[in-house]
N, C-alpha and C positions, 0 to 999 in steps of 0.2 A: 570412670572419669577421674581416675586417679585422685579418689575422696575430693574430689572437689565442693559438694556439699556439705564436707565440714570446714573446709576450710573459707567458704564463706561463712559459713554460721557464726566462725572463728572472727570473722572481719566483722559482723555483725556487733557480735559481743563486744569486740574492742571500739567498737566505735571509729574505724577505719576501713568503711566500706572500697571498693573500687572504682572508680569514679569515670563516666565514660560521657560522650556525646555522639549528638548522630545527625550527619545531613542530609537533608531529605525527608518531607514528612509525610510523604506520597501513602499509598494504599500497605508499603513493605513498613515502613515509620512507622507509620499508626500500630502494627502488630510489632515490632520493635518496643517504641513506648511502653504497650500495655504490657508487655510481657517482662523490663524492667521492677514494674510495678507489683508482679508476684513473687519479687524475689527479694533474697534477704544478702547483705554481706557486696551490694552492687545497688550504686545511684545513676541515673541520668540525668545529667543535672543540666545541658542545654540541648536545645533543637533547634536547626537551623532549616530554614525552608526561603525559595524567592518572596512568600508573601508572609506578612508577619502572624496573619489570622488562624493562616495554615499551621506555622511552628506551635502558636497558643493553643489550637484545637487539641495538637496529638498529646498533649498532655494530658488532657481530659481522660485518656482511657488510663491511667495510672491511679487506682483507687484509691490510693494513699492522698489524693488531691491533695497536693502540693501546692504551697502559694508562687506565682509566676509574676514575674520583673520581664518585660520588653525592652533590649535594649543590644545597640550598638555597640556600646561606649565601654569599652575594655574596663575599666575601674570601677564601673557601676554594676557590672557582671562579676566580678571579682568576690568585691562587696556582698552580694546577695546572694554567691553562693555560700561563701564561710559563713553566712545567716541561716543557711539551710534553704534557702528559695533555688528556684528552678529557672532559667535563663531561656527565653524565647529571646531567636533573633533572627535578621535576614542578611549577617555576614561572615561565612565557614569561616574568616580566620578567629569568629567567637571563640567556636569547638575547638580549635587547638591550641587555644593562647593559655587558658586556666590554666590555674596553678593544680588543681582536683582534678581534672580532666588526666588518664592516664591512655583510656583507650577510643579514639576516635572510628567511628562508623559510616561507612562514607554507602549511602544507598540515594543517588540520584542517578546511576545510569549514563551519565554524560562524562566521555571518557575525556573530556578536557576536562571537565569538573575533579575528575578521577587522581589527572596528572597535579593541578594543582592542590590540591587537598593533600595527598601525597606528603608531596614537598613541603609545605606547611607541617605535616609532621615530622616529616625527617631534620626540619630544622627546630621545633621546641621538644625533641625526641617523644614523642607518642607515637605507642604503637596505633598499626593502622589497617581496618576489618573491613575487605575491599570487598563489600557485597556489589560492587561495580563492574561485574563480572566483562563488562564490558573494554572497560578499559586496561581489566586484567589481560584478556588478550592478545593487545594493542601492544604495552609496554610494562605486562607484568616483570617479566625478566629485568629488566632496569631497576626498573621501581623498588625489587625485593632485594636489587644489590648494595642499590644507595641505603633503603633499611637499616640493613645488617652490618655497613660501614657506620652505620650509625647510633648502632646498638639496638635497634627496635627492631619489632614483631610486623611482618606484612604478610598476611593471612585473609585469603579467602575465607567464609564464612560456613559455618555448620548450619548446617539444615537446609541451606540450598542444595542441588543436587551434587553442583560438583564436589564440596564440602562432602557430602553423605557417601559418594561413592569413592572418595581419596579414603576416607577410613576403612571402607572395607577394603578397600583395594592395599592401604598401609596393611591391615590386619592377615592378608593372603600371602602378602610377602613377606612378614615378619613369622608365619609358618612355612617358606619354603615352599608354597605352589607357585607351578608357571600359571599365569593369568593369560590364558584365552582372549579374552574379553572381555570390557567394562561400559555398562551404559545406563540406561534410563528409562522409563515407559513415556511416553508423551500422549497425552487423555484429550489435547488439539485435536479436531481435524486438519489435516493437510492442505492448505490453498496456498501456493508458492506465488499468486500474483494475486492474491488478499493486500485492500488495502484500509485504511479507518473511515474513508466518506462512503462505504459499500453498506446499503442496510443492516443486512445482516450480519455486519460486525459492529458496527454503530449502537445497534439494537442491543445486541450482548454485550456489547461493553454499559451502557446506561444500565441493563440489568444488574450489572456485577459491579456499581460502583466502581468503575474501574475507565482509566483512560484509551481510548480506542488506538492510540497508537500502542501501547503495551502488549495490548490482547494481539494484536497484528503480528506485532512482535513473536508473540508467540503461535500465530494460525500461519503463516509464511514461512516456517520453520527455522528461520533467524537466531531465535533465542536457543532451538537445538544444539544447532551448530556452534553457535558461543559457548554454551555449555561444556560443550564435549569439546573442543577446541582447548579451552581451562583444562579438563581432564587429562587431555594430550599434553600439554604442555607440563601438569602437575608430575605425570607418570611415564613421559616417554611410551605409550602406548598411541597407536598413529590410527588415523582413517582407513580404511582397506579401501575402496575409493572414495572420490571426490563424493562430498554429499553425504558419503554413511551409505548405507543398505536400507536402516529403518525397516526391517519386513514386519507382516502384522503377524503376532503374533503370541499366544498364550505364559504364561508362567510356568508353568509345566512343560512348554515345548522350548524354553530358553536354550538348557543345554544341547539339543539336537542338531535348532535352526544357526545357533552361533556356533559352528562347530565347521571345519574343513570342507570344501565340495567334497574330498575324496572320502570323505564321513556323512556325507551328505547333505552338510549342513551351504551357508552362501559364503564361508569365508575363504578368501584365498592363500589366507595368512595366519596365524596367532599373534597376539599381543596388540588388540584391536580396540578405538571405542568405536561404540554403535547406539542405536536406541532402536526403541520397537514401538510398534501401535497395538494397543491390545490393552489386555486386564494387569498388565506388569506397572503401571501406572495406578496411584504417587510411587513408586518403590524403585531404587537402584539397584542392580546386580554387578556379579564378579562371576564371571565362569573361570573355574580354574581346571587344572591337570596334574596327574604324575605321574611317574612309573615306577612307585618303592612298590611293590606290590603288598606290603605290610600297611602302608598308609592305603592302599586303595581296597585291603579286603574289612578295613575299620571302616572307613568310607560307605562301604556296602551294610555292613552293621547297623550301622549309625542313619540306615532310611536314608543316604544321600543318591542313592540309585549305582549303576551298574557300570556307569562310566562311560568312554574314557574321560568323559567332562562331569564336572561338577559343578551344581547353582552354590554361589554365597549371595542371598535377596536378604535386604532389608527392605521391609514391606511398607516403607512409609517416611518421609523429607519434610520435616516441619519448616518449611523457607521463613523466615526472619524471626520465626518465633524460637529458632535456638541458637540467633545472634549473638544474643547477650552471652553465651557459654564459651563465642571464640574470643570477646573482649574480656572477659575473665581466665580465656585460659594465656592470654599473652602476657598478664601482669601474673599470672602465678606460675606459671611454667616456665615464661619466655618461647610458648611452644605455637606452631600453625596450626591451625586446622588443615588448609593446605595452601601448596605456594607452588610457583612456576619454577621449574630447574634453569640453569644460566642461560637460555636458549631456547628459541621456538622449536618445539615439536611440528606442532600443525598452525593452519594460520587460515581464519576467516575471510575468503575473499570476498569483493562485489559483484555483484550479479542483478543487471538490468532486469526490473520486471512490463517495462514494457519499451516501447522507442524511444530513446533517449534522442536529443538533438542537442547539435555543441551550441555555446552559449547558456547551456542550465543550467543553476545551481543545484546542485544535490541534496536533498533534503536529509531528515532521520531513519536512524532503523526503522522500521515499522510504518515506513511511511508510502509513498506512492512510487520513488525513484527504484530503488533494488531490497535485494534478500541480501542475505550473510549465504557463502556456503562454505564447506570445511572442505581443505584439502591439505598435503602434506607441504609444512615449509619451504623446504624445498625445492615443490613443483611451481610454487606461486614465487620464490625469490626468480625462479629459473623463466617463468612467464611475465617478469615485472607487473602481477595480482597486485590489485590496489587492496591493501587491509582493508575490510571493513570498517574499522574505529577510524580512521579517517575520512573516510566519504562524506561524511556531512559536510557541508560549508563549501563543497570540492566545487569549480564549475569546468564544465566538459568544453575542452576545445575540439572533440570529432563526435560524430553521433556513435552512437552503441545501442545496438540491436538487441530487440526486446531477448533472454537469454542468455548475453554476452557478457564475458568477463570484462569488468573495467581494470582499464591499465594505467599505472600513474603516468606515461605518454600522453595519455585521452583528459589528464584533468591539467588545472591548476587549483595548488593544496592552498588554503587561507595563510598570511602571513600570520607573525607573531603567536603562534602556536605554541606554548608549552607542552602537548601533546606531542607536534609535528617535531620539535627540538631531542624531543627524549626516547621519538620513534628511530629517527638518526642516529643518534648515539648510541641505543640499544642495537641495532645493525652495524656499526661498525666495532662496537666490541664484542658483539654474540654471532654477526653473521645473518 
């Protein structure tokens, strides 16, 4: 981690910790918060949530019990942080206004939330730790342009998966393999017309403390596809088709099954993401390849099997609990954990999960209207594919059949859209 824990220790000592905020105090928050709290050399000094009870709670898990100020009012927030107090509030432009605030963490999910928070940093320049992976999809590419004209850091997050699989996958190309393959295990069951009023996700969700559109989110395979969608777009590495393969499958048989039909494996192609169902979950992989035959008889040495593919697994993705490692590593590196290249690789379409009829509004991810599913940019610019990150708020001027792609013909998009502004202008300079 290029000694970065001394170089906090270093910030500790001097009395010039790294100073960050975070929106969203939801179930990712609260392990955010707490995980602030175990570290030395890095403050969180506000939390922004819709309700103010929410921002004051997640502070609780920072054992340092910090004294907490409620409040709007820019100069009252000001105030009590150079006092050392901690800033509960219910308006993101709190987090980016400070003067201490250097790395903003934007974990709410709502990719208009996403767009304007953004902007808000790119205008008081703080960097900006888009665990909003959602609206990374949507108009990361914009987003990380306006950034970098403007001197900041826009960085998906470590320890999510996309985050955990860009470093390995940075690490396979910075030795020189071709990369096969990159993906995820997913520990979900699969129900692509799951919705949150269904018991038994209702039911699991109240177990797990957790909001039943989220878990949906993730049982509909939405959140997959977003994921690896990020991936794509981080690595230029595409879907072999629409949806992914997903086969079930072991950690031991990774290299096999992601491997060429003509090797017997399901892919049609190289340089793919994918995910699997199986025991490869929490852990990310990288299959790679080569033909130095010097690297592949080390290879065989080295217990990495026999070839022609190779597993790189890390066997485990701490999701927001190694947040705090990409808002420190923006103010000390200037570096991503990962980012989208100038341009859509792959792109999340909509996908009715049951009868749609026109005159609907289209609710959220995870919700009862559609899925997310992956396919290559190009096929969805060349089908006029309604993104994803826009369908909410969308209402349907023709019906679409339970299964059916939505097409931005079939909607009308909400006005006054900061998202819907910066989705256009990302297409007319990226394509």
């Amino acid at each position: 981690m290029y000694e970065m824990s001394a170089k906090l220790a270093r910030l500790e000592s001097e009395g010039t910790p790294i100073g960050a905020a975070l929106i969203g105090a939801g179930q990712m928050g609260k392990d955010i918060a707490a995980q602030f709290g175990e570290m030395v050399g890095t403050r969180l000094w506000v939390i922004v949530d819709l309700d103010m009870e929410t921002a004051r709670a997640a502070f609780r898990y920072d054992r340092s019990n910090p004294e907490i100020v409620e409040t709007n009012d820019p100069a009252e927030a000001e105030l009590a942080v150079k006092a050392g107090k901690r800033v509960a509030s219910t308006d993101y432009r709190m987090a980016v206004q400070l003067s201490r605030v250097q790395s903003v963490i934007d974990a709410t999910g709502s990719p208009e939330m996403g767009a304007r928070v953004t902007m808000e940093c790119i205008f008081h320049k703080k960097h900006i730790v888009m665990m909003n992976v959602e609206c990374d999809i949507t108009i990361g590419p914009i987003l990380r342009g306006l950034c970098e004209q403007a001197g900041i850091v826009y960085s998906l997050t470590a320890g999510d998966e996309p985050g955990a699989i860009v470093e390995v996958w940075r690490f396979a190309k910075s030795m020189g393999f071709e990369v096969v393959a990159a993906g995820k295990g997913k520990n979900n069951p699969l129900d692509i017309y799951a919705n949150p009023g269904q018991e038994e996700w209702s039911s699991k969700a109240r177990a797990r403390n957790m909001n039943p559109r989220m878990l949906v989110e993730f049982v509909d395979g939405s959140k997959t596809m977003i994921e690896m969608a990020a991936v794509a777009n981080a690595t230029g590495l595409v879907p072999d088709v629409r949806g992914m393969h997903g086969p079930r499958c072991l950690v031991k048989d990774l290299t096999r099954v992601f491997s060429l039909e003509s090797q017997g494996g399901v892919l049609t192609r190289q340089g793919v993401v994918d995910y699997a169902i199986g025991d490869v979950h929490p852990g990310v992989f990288v299959i790679v390849t080569t033909d130095n035959q010097r690297v592949i008889d080390g290879l065989v040495q080295r217990d990495m099997g026999n070839g022609p593919n190779y597993l790189l697994y890390r066997p485990y993705h701490l999701c927001s609990i190694e947040t705090p490692l990409t808002a420190a590593q923006a103010v000390l590196y200037g570096e991503s954990t990962a980012h989208p290249m100038r341009g859509l690789t792959a792109e999340c379409v909509t996908v009715a999960k049951r009868d749609l009829h026109a005159g609907e509004t289209l609710d959220g991810i995870g919700e009862y209207c559609y899925r997310a599913s992956i396919d290559l940019h190009s096929a969805a610019k060349a089908g006029n594919m309604l993104p994803v990150g826009l369908a909410k708020g969308a209402k349907l001027l023709a019906d679409a059949p339970k299964d059916s792609v939505i097409t931005y013909d079939m909607v009308q998009l909400p006005d006054a859209s900061a998202l819907l502004n910066l989705r256009r202008l990302q297409d007319l300079l990226f394509g």
